[in-house]
C-alpha positions as CSV (number, residue, x, y, z in Angstrom):
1,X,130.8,-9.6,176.0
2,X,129.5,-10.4,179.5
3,X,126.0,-9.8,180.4
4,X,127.2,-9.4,184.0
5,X,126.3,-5.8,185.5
6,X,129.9,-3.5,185.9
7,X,131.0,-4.3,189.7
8,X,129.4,-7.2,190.4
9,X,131.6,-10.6,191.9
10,X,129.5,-12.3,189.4
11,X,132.5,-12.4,186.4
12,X,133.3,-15.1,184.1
13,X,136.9,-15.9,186.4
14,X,138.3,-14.3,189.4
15,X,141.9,-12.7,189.6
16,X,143.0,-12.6,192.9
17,X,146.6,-10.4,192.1
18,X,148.8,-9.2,190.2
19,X,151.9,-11.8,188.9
20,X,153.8,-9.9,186.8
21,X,154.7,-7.1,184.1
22,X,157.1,-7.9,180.7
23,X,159.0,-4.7,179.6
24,X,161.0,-4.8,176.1
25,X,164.0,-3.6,176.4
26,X,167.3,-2.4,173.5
27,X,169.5,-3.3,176.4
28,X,168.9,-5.8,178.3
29,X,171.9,-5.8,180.3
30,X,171.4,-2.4,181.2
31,X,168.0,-3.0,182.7
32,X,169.2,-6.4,184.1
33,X,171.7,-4.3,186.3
34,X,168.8,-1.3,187.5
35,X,166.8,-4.0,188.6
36,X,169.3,-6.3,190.3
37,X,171.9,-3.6,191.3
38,X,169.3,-0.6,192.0
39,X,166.3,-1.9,192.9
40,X,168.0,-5.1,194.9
41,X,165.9,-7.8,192.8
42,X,166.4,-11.3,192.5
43,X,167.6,-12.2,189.2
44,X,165.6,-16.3,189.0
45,X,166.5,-17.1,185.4
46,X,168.2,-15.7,182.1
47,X,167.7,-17.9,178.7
48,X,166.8,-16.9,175.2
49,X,163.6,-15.7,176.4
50,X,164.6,-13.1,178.3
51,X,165.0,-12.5,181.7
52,X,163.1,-13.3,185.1
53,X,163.5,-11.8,188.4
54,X,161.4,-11.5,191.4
55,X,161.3,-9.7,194.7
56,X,159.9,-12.6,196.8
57,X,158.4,-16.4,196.2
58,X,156.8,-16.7,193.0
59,X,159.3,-17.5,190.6
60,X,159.1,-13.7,188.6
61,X,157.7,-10.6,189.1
62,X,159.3,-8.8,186.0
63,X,160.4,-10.1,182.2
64,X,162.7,-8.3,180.7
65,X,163.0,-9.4,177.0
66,X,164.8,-7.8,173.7
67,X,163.2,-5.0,171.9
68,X,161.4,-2.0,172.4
69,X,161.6,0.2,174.3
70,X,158.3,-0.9,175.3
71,X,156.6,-1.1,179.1
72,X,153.4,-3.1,179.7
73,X,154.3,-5.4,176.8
74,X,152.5,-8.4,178.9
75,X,150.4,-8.4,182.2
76,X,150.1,-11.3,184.3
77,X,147.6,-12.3,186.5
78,X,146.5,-15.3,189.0
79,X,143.2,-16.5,189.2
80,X,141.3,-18.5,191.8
81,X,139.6,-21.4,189.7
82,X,141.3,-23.8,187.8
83,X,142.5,-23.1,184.2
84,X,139.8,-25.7,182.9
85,X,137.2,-23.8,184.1
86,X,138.6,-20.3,183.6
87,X,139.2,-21.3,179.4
88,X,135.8,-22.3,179.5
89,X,133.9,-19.7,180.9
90,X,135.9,-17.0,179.1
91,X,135.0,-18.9,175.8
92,X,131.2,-18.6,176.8
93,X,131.5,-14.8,177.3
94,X,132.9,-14.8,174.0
95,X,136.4,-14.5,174.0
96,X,138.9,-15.8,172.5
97,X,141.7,-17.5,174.6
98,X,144.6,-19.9,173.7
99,X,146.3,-22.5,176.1
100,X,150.1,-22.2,176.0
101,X,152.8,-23.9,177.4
102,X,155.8,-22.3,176.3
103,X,155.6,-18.8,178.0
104,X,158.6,-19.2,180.2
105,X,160.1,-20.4,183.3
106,X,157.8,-20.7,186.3
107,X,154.6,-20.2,184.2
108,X,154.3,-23.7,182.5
109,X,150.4,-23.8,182.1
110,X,149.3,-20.4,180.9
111,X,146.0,-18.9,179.1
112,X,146.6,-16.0,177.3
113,X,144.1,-13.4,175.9
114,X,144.0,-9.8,174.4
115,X,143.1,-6.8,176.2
116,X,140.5,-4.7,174.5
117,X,141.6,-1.3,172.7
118,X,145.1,-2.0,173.3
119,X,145.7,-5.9,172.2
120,X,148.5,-6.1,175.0
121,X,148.4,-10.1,176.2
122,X,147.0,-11.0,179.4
123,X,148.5,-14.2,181.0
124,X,146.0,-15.7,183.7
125,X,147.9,-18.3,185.7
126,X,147.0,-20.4,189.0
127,X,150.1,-19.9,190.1
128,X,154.4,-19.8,189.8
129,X,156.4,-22.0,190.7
130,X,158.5,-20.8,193.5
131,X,161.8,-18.8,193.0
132,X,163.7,-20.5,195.8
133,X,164.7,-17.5,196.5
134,X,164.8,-17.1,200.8
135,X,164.2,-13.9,203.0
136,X,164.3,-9.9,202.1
137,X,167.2,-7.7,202.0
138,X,166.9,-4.4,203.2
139,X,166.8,-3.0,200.2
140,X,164.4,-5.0,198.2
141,X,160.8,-4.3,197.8
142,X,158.1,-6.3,198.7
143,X,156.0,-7.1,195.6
144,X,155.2,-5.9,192.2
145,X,151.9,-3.6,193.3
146,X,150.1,-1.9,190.3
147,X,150.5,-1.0,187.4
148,X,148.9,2.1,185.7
149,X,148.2,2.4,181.8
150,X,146.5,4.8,179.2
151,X,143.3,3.6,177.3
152,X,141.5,5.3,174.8
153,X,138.1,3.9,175.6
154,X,138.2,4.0,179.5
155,X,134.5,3.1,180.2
156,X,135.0,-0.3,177.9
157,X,138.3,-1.2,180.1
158,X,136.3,-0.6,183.6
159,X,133.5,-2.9,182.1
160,X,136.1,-5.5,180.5
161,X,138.2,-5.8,184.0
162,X,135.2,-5.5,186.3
163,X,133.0,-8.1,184.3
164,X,135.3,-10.5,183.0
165,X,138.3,-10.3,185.2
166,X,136.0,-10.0,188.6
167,X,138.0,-6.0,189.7
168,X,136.3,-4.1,191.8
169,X,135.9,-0.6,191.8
170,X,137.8,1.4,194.3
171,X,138.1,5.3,193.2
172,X,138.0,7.6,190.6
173,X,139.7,10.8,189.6
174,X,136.7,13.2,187.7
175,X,135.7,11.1,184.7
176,X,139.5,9.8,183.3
177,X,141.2,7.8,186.3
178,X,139.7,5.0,187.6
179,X,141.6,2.5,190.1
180,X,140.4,-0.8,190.3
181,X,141.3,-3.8,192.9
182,X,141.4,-7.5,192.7
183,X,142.0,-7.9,196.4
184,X,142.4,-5.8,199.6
185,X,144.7,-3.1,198.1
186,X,142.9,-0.5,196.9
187,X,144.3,-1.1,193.4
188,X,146.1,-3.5,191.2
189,X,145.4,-1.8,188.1
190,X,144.3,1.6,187.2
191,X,143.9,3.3,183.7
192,X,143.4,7.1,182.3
193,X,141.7,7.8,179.4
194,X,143.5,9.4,176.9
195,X,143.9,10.0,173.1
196,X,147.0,11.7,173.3
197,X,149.1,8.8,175.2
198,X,149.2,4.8,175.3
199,X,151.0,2.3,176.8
200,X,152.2,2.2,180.3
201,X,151.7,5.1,182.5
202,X,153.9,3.6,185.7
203,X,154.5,0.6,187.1
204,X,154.7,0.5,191.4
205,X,156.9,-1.7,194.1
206,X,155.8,-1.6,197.4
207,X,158.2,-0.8,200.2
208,X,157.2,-2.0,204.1
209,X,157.1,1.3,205.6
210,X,157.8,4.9,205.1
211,X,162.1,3.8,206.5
212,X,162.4,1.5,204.1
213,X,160.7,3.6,201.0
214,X,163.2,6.3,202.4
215,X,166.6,3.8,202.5
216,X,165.7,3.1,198.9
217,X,165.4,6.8,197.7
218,X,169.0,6.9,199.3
219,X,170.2,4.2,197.8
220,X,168.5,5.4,194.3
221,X,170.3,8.7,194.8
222,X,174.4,6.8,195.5
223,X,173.3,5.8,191.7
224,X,172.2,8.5,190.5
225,X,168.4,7.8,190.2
226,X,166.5,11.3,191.0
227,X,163.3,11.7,191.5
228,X,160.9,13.6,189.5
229,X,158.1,13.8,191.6
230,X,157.9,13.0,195.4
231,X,157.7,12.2,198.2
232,X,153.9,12.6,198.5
233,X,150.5,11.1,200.1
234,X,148.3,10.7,197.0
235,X,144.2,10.9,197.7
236,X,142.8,8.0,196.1
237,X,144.9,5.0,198.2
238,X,146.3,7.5,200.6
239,X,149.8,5.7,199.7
240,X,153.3,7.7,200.0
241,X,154.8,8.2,196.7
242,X,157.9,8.6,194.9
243,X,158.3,8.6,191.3
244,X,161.7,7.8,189.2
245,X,162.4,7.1,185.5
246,X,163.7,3.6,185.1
247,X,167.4,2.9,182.1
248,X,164.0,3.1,179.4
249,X,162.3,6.1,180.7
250,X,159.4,4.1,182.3
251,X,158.0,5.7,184.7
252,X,158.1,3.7,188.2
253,X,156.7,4.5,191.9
254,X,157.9,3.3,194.7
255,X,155.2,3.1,197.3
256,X,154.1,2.4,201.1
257,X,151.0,2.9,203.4
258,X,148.3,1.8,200.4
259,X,144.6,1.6,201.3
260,X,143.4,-1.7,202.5
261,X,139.8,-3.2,202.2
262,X,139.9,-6.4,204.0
263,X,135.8,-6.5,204.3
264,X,134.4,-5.9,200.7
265,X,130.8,-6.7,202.5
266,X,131.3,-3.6,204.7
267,X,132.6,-1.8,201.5
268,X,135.0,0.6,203.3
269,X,138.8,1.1,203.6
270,X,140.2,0.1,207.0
271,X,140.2,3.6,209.1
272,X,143.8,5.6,208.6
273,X,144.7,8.5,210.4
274,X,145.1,10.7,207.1
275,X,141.5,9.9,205.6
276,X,139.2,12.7,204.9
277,X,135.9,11.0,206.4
278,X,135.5,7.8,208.7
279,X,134.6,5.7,207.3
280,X,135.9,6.4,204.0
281,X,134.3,4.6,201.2
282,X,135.3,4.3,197.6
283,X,134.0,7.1,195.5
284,X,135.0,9.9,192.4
285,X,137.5,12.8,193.7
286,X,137.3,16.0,192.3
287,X,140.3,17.2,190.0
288,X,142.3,19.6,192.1
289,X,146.1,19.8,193.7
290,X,145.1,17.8,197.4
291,X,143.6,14.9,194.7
292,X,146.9,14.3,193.1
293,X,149.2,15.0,196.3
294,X,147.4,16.2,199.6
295,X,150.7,17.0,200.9
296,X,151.0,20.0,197.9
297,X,153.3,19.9,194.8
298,X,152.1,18.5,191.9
299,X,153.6,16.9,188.1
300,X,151.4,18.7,185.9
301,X,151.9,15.3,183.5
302,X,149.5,13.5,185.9
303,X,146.6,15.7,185.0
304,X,147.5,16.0,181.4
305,X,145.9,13.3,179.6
């Protein structure tokens, strides 16, 4: 394991966001549709290994592939430095990493190693190649923006993603929610602790602005998507929330207004109207209702780990 203090820049590679997310799926077809019918992506490619489809540029945001049901079956990630260096220095910390070629479309040079506690692979890439795929529809979102999973050993995944992967710290919820960033949105990736759950705990699109996250829930509702919890304002990243259950029963949020640090030297999030103190810096939140939603209802599940 790295030496390297928990929070510090000096990690053995950088990730500077997040690429993608691979569900397995039984139906694929099904799941093909809610993402290209419902949620207005861009289906790029469709082989024997699954599915790719994107909401912007890089060639895929989301892999569908046969089995399952299973969210969070793969994470990707692009890094700053070169792959060369990357294998290296993760090989020096002491892990173990393999150099693949054959992960899919879009991804043709690819290292691949296993998160701790839950063995799911983590793909660190440069970057995609590019989707071809023009403009926004009014519909679609912008990007894949987190994604949120269980761990059973939360203060070793903090240390493995702040040391090895270069995160930041940017809040936590009492001593079992942390949300960690590997740019200027306050988070990329967060994790609860938890022996009674594993696996995914959501995945989030960002929408441009409260209109659009609103013209989505709409269109969500014509196909009879409902919500189960929102619209909120969540405390930690301020962002507005809603929260649907995908064909699977994944759990996804559809998101706008997320905190910004564009100034990690100044080490607070750019001033919004709805923050509790100016300026507002990252910190650990009490465990009570205006935590979870400062506007007022609350999913018990998201305090039930």
């Amino acid at each position: 394991m790295s030496a390297t203090a928990p929070g510090s820049v000096e990690s053995a590679v950088r990730v500077s966001k997040l690429g993608y997310l691979g569900f397995e799926t039984p139906d694929l077809d099904r799941m093909i549709e809610y993402y290209t019918k419902v949620l207005d992506f861009e289906l790029v490619d469709r082989s024997a290994r699954g599915a790719f489809l994107t909401t912007g540029f890089d060639h895929h945001c989301v892999v569908l592939t046969t089995g399952g049901p299973r969210a969070r079956a793969t994470v990707g990630y692009e890094i700053f430095e070169p792959l060369d260096d990357a294998q290296r220095r993760l090989r020096e910390a002491g892990y173990e990493v393999e150099r693949r070629s054959d992960i899919g479309p879009g991804t043709p040079d690819v290292l691949v190693l296993a998160e701790p506690n839950t063995g799911i692979p983590l793909h660190l890439i440069t970057a995609q190649d590019p989707s071809g795929v023009e403009g926004y529809p009014p519909l679609r979102p912008t990007k894949l923006g987190h994604v949120a999973a269980f761990t059973p050993e939360l203060e070793s995944m903090q240390k493995f993603y702040q040391d090895l992967l270069g995160f930041r710290w940017s809040d936590t919820i009492g001593d079992f929610f942390v949300f960690l960033r590997c740019n200027a949105d306050h988070h990329a990736a967060n994790f609860m602790a938890s022996s009674k759950y594993e696996g995914m705990h959501h995945v989030a699109y960002e929408m441009r602005d409260p209109s659009h996250l609103i013209s989505m829930i709409d269109h969500l509702a014509k196909h009879d998507y409902r919500l189960h919890w929102g619209p909120g304002r969540h405390g930690p990243g301020h962002n507005l929330f809603t929260y649907h259950k995908d064909p699977d029963g994944n759990t996804v949020e559809l998101f706008t207004q997320l905190d910004v640090m564009h100034d990690d030297a100044k080490g607070y999030w750019e001033p919004r109207p709805w923050h509790e103190s100016f300026p507002l810096y990252p910190k650990t939140w009490e465990v009570d209702l205006a935590t979870v939603n400062i506007w007022g209802p609350i999913n018990e599940r998201e305090l039930d780990h």
